[in-house]
C-alpha positions as CSV (number, residue, x, y, z in Angstrom):
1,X,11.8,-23.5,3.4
2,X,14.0,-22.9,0.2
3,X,15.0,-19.6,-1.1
4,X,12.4,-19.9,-4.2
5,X,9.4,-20.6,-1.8
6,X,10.7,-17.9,0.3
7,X,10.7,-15.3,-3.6
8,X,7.8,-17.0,-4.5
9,X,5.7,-15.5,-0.9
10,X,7.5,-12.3,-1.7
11,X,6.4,-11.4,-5.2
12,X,3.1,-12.8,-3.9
13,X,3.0,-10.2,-0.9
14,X,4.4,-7.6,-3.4
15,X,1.5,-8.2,-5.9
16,X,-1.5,-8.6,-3.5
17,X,-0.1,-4.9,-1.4
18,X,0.0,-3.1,-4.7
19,X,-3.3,-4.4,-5.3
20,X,-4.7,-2.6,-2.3
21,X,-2.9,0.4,-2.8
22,X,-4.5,0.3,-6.3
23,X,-7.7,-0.4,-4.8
24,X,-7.7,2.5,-2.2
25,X,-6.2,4.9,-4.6
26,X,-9.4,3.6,-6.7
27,X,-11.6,4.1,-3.6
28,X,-10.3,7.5,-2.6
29,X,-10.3,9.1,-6.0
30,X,-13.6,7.6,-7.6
31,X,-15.5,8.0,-4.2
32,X,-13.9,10.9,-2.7
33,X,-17.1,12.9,-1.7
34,X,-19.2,9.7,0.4
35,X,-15.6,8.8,2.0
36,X,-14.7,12.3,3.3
37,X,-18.8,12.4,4.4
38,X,-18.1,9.3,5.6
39,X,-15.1,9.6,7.9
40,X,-16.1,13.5,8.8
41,X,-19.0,11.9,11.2
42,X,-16.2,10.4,13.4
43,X,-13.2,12.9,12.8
44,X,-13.6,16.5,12.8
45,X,-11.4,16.8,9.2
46,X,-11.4,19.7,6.7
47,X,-11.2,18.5,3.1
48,X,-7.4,19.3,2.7
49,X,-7.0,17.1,5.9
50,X,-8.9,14.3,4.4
51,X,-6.6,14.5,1.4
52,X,-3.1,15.0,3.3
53,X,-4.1,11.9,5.9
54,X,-4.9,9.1,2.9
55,X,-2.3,10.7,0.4
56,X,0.4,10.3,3.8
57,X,-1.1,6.8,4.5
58,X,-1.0,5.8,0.8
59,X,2.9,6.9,1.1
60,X,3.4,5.0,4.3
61,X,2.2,1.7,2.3
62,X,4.2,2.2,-0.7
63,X,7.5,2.7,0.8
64,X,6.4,-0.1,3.9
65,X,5.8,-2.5,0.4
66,X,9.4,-1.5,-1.0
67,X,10.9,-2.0,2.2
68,X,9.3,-5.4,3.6
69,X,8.9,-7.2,0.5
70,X,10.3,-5.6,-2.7
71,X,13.8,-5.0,-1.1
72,X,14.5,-8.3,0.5
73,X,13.1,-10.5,-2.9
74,X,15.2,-8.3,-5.1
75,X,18.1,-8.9,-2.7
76,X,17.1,-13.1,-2.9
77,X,17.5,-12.8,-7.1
78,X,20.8,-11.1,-6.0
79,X,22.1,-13.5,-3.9
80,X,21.2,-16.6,-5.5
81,X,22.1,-16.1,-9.2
């Protein structure tokens, strides 16, 4: 595998996770109220719970995207120009 295959699977993985991040960021703020009702019949969660758990989740993603795939193709354009 060459080093522009290898970039081009990282900027794919880098686009496609911020696309879920944008889509649950979508999800949680546009259907807050049927996912809190949603997730309260399995989890005994007050609202500000709720909130902390997907806003610490959503964090979690991000900086697992910068990490895994944002850092090492930025490093590849580095190294091979």
């Amino acid at each position: 595998m060459t080093t522009n295959e290898i970039k081009e699977i990282l900027l794919w993985c880098v686009g496609i996770n911020y696309g879920i991040l944008i889509i649950w960021f979508g999800f949680f703020m546009g259907a807050h109220d049927w996912l809190y009702q949603v997730h309260i019949r399995w989890f005994k969660l007050s609202n500000e719970t709720f909130d902390t758990v997907h806003y610490a989740g959503m964090a979690a993603y991000k900086i697992g995207i910068l990490l895994f795939n944002l850092v090492p193709l930025l490093a590849l354009y580095c190294a091979t120009k």
